[in-house]
SEKE-278441 format. One record per atom (N, C-alpha, C, O): residue number from 0; x, y, z; residue in three letters; atom name. Coordinates in steps of 0.1 Angstrom, whole numbers, padded with zeros to 4 digits. Example, Ala and Ser with C-alpha at 12.3 -4.5 7.8 and 13.67 -1.06 7.14 Angstrom:
[r 0, [0132, -0057, 0078], 'ALA', 'N']
[r 0, [0123, -0045, 0078], 'ALA', 'CA']
[r 0, [0132, -0033, 0078], 'ALA', 'C']
[r 0, [0142, -0033, 0085], 'ALA', 'O']
[r 1, [0128, -0022, 0071], 'SER', 'N']
[r 1, [0137, -0011, 0071], 'SER', 'CA']
[r 1, [0129, 0000, 0079], 'SER', 'C']
[r 1, [0134, 0011, 0080], 'SER', 'O']
***
This chain:
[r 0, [0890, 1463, 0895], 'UNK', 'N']
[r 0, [0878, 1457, 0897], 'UNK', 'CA']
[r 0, [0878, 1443, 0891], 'UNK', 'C']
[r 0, [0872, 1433, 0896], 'UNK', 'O']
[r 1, [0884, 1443, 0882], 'UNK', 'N']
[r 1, [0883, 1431, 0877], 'UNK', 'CA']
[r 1, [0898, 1418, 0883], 'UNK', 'C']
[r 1, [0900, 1406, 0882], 'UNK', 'O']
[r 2, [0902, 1426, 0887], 'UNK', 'N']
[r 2, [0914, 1413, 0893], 'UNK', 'CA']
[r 2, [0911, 1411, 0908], 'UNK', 'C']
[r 2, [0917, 1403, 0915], 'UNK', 'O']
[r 3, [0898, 1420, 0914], 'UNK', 'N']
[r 3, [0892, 1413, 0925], 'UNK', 'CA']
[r 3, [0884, 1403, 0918], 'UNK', 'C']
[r 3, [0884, 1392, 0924], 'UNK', 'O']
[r 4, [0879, 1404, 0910], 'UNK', 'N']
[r 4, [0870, 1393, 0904], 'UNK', 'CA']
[r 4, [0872, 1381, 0898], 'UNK', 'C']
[r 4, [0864, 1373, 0894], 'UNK', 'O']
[r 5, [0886, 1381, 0898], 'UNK', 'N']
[r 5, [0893, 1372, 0889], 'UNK', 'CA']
[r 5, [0897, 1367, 0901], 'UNK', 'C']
[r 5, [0893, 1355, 0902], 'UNK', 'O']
[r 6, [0906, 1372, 0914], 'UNK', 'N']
[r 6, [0909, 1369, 0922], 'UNK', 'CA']
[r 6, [0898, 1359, 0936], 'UNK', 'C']
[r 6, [0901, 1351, 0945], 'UNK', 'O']
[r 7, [0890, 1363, 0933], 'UNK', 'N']
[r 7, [0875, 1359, 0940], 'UNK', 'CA']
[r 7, [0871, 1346, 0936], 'UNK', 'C']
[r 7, [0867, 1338, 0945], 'UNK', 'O']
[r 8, [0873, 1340, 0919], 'UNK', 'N']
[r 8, [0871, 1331, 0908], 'UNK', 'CA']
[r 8, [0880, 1321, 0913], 'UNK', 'C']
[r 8, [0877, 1309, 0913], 'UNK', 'O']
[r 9, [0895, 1324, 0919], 'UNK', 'N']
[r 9, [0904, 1317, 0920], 'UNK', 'CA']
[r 9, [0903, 1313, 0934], 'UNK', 'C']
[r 9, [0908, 1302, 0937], 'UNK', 'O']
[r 10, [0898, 1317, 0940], 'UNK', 'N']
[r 10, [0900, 1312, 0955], 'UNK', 'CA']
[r 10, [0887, 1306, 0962], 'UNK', 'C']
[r 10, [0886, 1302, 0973], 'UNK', 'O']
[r 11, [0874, 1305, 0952], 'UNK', 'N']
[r 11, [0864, 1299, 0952], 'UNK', 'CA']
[r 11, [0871, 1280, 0947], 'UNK', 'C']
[r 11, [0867, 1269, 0952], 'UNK', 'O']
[r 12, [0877, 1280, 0939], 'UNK', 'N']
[r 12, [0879, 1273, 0931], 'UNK', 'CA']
[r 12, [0891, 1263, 0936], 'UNK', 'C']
[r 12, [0895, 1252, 0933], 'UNK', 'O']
[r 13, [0896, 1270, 0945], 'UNK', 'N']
[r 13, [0909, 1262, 0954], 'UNK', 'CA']
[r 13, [0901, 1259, 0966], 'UNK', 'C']
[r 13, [0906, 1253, 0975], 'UNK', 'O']
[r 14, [0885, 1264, 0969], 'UNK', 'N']
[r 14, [0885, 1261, 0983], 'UNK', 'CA']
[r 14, [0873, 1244, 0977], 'UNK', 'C']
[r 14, [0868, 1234, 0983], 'UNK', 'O']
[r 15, [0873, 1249, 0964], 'UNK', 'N']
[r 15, [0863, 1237, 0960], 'UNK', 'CA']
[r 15, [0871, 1224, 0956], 'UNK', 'C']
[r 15, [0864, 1215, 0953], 'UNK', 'O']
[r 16, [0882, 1221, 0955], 'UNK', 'N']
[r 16, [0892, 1216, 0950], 'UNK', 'CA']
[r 16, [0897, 1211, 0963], 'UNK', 'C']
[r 16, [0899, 1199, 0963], 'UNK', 'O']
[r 17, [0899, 1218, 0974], 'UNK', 'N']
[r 17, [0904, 1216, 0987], 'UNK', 'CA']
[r 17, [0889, 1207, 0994], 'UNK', 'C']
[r 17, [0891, 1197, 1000], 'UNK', 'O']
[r 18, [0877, 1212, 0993], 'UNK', 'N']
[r 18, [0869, 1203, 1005], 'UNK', 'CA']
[r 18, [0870, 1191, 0992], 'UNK', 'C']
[r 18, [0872, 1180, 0997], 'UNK', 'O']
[r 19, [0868, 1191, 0980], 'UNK', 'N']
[r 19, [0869, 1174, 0976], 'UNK', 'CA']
[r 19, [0878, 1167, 0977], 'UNK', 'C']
[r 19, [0876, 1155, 0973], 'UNK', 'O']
[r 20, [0890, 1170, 0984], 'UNK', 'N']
[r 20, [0902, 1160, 0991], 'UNK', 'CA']
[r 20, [0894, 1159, 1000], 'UNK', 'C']
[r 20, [0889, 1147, 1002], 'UNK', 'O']
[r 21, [0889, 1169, 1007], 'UNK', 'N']
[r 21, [0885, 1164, 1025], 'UNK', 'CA']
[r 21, [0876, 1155, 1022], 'UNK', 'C']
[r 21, [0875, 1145, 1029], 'UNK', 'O']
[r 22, [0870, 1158, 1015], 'UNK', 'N']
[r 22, [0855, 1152, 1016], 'UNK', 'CA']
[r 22, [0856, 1137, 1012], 'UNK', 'C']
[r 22, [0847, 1129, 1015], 'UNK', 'O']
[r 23, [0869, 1133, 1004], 'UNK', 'N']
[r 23, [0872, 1117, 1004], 'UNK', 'CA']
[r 23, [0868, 1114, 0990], 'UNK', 'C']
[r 23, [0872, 1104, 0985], 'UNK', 'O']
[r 24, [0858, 1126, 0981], 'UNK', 'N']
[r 24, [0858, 1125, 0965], 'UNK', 'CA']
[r 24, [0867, 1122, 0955], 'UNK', 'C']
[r 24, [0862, 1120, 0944], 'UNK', 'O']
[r 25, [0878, 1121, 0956], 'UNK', 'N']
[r 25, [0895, 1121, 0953], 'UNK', 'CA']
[r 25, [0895, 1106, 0949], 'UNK', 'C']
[r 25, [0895, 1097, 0957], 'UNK', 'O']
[r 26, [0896, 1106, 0936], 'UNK', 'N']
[r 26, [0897, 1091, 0929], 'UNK', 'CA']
[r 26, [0914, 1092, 0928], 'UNK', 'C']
[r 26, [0922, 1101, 0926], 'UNK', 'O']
[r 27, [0915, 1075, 0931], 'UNK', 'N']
[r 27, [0929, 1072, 0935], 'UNK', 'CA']
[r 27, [0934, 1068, 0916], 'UNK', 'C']
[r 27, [0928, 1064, 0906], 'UNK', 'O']
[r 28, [0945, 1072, 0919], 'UNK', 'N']
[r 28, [0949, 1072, 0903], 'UNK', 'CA']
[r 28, [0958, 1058, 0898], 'UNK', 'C']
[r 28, [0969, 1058, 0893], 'UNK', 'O']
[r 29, [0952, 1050, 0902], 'UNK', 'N']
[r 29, [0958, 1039, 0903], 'UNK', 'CA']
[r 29, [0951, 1030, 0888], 'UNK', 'C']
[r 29, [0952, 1018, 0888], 'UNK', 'O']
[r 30, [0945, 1036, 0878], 'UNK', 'N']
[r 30, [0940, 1027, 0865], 'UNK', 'CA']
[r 30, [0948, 1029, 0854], 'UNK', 'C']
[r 30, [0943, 1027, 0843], 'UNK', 'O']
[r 31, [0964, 1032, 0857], 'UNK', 'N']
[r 31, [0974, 1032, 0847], 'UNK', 'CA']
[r 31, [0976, 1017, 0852], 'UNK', 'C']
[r 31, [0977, 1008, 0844], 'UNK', 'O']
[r 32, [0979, 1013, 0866], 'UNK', 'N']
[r 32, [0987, 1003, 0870], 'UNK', 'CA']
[r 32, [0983, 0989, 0862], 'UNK', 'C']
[r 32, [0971, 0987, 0860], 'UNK', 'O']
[r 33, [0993, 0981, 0858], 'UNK', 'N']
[r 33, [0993, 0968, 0855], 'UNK', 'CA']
[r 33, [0982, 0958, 0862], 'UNK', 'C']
[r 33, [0982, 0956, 0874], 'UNK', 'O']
[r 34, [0972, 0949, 0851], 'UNK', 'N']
[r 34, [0966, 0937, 0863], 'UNK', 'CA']
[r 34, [0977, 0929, 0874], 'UNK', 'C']
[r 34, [0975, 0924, 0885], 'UNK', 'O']
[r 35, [0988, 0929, 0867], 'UNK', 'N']
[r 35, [0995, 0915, 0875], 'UNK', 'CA']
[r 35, [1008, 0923, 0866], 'UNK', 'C']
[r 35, [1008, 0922, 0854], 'UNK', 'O']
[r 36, [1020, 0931, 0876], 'UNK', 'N']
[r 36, [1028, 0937, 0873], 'UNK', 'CA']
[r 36, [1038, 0926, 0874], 'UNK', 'C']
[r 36, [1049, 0928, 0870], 'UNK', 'O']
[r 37, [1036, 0912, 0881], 'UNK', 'N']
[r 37, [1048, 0903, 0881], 'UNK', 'CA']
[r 37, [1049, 0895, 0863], 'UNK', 'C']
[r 37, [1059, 0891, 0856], 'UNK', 'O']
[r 38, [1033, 0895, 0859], 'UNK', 'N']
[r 38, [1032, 0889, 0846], 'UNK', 'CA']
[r 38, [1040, 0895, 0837], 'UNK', 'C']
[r 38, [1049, 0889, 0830], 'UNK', 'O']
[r 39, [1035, 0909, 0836], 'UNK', 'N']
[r 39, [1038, 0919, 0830], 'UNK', 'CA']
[r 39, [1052, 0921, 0827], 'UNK', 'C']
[r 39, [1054, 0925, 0816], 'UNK', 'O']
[r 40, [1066, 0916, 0839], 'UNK', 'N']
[r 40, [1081, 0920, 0838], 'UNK', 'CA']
[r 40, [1081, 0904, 0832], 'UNK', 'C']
[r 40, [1087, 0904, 0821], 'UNK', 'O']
[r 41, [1077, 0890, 0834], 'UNK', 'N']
[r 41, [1081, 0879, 0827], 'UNK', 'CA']
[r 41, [1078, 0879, 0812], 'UNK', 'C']
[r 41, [1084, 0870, 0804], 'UNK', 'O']
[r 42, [1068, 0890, 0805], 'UNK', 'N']
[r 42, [1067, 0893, 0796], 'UNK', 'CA']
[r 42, [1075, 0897, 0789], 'UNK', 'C']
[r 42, [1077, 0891, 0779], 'UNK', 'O']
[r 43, [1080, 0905, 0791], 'UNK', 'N']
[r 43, [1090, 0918, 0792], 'UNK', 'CA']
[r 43, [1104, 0912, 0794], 'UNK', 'C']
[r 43, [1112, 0920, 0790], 'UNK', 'O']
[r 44, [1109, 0902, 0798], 'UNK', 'N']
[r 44, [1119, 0894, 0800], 'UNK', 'CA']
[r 44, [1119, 0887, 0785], 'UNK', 'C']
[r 44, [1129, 0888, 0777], 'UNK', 'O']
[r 45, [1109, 0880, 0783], 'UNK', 'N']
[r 45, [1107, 0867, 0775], 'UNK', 'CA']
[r 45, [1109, 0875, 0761], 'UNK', 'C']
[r 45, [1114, 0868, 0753], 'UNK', 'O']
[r 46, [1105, 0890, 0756], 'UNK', 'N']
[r 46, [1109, 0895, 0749], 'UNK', 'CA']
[r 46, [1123, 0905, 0746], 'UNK', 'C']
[r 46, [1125, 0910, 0735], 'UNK', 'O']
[r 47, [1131, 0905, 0760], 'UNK', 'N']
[r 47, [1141, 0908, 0757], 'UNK', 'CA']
[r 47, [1155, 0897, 0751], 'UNK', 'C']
[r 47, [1166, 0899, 0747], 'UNK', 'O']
[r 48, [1142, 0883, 0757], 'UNK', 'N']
[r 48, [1154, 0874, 0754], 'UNK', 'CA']
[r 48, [1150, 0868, 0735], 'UNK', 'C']
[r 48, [1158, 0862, 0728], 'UNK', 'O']
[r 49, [1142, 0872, 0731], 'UNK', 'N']
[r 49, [1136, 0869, 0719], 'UNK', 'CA']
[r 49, [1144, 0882, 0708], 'UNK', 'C']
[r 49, [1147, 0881, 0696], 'UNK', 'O']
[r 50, [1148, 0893, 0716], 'UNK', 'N']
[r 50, [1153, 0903, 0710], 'UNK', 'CA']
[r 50, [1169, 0900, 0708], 'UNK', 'C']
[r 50, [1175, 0902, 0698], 'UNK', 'O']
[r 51, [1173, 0896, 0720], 'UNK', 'N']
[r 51, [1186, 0893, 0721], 'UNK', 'CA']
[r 51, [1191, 0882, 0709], 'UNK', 'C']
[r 51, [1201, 0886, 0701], 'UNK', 'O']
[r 52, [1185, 0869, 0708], 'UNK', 'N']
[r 52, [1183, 0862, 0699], 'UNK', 'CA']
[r 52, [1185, 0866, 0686], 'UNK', 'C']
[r 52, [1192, 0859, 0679], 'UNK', 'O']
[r 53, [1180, 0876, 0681], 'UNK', 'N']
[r 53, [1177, 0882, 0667], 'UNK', 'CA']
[r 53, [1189, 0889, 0665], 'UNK', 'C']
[r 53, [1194, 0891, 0654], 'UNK', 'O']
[r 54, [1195, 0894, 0678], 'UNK', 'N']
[r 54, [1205, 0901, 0678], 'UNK', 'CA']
[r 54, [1220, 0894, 0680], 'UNK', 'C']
[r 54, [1230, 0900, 0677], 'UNK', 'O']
[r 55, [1219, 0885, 0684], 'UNK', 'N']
[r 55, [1228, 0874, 0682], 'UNK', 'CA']
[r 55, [1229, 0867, 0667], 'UNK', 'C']
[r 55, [1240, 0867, 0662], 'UNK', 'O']
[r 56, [1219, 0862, 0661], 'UNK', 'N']
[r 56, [1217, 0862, 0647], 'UNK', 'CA']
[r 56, [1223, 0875, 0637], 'UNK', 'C']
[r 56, [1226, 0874, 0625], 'UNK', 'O']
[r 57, [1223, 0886, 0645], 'UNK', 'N']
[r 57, [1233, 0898, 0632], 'UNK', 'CA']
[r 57, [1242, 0894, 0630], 'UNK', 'C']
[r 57, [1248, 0892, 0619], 'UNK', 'O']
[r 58, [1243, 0894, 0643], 'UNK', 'N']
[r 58, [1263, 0893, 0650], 'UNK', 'CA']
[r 58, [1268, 0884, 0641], 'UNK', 'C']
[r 58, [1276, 0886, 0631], 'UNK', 'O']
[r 59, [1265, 0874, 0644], 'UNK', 'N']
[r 59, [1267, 0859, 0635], 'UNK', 'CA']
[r 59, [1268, 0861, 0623], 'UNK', 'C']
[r 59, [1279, 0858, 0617], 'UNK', 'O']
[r 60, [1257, 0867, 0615], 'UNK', 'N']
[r 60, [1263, 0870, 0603], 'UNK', 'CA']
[r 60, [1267, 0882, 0601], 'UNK', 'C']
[r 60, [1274, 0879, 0591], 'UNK', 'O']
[r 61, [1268, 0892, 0602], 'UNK', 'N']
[r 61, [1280, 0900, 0610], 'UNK', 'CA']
[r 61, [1297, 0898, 0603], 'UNK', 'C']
[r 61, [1303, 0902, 0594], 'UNK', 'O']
[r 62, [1299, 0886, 0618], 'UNK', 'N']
[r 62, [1313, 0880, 0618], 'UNK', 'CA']
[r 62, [1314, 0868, 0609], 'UNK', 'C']
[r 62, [1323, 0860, 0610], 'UNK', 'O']
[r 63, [1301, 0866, 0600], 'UNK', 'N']
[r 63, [1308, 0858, 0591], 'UNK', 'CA']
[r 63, [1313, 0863, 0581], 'UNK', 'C']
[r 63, [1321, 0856, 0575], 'UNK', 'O']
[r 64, [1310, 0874, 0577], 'UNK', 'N']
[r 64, [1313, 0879, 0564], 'UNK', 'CA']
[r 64, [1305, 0881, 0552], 'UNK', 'C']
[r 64, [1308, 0889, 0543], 'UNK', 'O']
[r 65, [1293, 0874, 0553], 'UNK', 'N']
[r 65, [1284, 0871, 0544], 'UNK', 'CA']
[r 65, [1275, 0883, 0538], 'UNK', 'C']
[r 65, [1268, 0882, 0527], 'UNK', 'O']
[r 66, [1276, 0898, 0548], 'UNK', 'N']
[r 66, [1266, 0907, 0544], 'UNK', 'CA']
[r 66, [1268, 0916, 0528], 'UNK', 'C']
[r 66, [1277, 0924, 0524], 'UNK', 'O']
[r 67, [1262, 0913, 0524], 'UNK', 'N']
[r 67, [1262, 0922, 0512], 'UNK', 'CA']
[r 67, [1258, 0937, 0511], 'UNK', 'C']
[r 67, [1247, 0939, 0516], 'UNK', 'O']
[r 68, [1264, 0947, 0508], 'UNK', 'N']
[r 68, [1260, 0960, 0513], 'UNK', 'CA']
[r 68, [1257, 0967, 0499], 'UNK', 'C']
[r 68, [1266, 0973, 0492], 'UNK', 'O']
[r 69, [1242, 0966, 0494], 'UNK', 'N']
[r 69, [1241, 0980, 0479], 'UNK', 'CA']
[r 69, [1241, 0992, 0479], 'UNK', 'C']
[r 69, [1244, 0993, 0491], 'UNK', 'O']
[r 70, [1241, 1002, 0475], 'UNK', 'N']
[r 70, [1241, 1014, 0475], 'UNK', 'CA']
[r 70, [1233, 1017, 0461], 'UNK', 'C']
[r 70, [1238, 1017, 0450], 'UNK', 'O']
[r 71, [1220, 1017, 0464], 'UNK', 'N']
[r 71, [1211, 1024, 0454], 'UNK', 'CA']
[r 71, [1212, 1041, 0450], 'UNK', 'C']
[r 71, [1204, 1045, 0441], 'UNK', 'O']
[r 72, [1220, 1053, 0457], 'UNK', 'N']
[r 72, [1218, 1060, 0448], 'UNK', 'CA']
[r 72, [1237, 1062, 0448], 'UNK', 'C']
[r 72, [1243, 1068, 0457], 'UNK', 'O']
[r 73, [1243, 1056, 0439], 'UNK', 'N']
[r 73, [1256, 1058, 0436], 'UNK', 'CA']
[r 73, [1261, 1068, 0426], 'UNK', 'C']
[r 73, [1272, 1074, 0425], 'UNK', 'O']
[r 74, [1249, 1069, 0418], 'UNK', 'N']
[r 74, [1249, 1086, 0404], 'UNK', 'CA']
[r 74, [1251, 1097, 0415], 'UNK', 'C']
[r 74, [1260, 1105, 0415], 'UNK', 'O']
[r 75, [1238, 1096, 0427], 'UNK', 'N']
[r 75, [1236, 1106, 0427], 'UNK', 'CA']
[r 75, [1252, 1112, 0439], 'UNK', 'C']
[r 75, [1254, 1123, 0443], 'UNK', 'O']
[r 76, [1259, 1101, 0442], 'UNK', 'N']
[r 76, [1270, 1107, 0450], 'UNK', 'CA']
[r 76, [1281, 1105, 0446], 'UNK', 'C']
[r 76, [1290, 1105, 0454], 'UNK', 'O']
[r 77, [1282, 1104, 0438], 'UNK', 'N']
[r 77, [1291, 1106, 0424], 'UNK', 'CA']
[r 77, [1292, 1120, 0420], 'UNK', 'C']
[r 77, [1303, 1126, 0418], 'UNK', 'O']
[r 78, [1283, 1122, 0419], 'UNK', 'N']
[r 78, [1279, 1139, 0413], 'UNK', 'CA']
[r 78, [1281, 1149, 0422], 'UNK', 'C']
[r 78, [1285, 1160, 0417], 'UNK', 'O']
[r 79, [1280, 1148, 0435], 'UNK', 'N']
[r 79, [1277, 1155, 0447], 'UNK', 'CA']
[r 79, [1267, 1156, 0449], 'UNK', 'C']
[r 79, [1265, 1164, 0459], 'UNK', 'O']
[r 80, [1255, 1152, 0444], 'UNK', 'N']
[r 80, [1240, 1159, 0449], 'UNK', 'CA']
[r 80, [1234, 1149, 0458], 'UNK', 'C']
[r 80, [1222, 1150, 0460], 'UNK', 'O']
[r 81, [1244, 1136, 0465], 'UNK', 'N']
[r 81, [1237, 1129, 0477], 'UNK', 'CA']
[r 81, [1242, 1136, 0487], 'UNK', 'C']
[r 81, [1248, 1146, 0485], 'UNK', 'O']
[r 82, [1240, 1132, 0503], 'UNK', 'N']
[r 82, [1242, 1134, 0516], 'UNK', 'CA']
[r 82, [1255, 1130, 0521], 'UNK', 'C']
[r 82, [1257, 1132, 0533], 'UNK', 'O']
[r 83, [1264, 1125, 0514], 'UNK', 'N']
[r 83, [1277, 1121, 0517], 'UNK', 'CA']
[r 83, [1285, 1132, 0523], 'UNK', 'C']
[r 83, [1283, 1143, 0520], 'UNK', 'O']
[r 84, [1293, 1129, 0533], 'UNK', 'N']
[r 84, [1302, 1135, 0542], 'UNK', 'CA']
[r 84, [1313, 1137, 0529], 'UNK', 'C']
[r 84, [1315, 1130, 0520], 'UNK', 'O']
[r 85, [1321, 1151, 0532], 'UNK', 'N']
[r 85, [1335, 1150, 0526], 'UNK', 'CA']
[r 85, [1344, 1153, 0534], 'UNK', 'C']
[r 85, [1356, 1152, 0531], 'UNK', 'O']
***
């Protein structure tokens, strides 16, 4: 009795769901889209060339030699109690 009822629930609910397509109720899902998707990729350009830049800047010093590398916990992998591979 009750999975006619359940089943009754379900097909009320597909036919209500079905006339609001027909009926033209059906909001277009179009308010993710960009105002001006051409702006939007020159944007998106102009910061991958801004990224690149910063990233050419590693490189550079990089291959110059200049990087200094610290190791703040040096006790503790000394001892074994850091994360070091053996």
């Amino acid at each position: 009795m009750n999975t006619n009822r359940l089943l009754a629930a379900v097909l009320v609910l597909q036919v209500v769901t079905l006339a609001g397509q027909w009926g033209g109720h059906a909001r277009d899902a179009r308010a993710d889209l960009p105002p001006d998707p051409g702006a939007q990729r020159v944007a998106q350009t102009e910061e991958l060339k801004q990224i690149n830049q910063s990233l050419n800047r590693l490189i550079g010093l990089m291959e110059s030699g200049r990087v200094e590398v610290k190791v703040s916990n040096i006790k503790d992998l000394n001892s074994g109690n850091g994360n070091a591979r053996k």
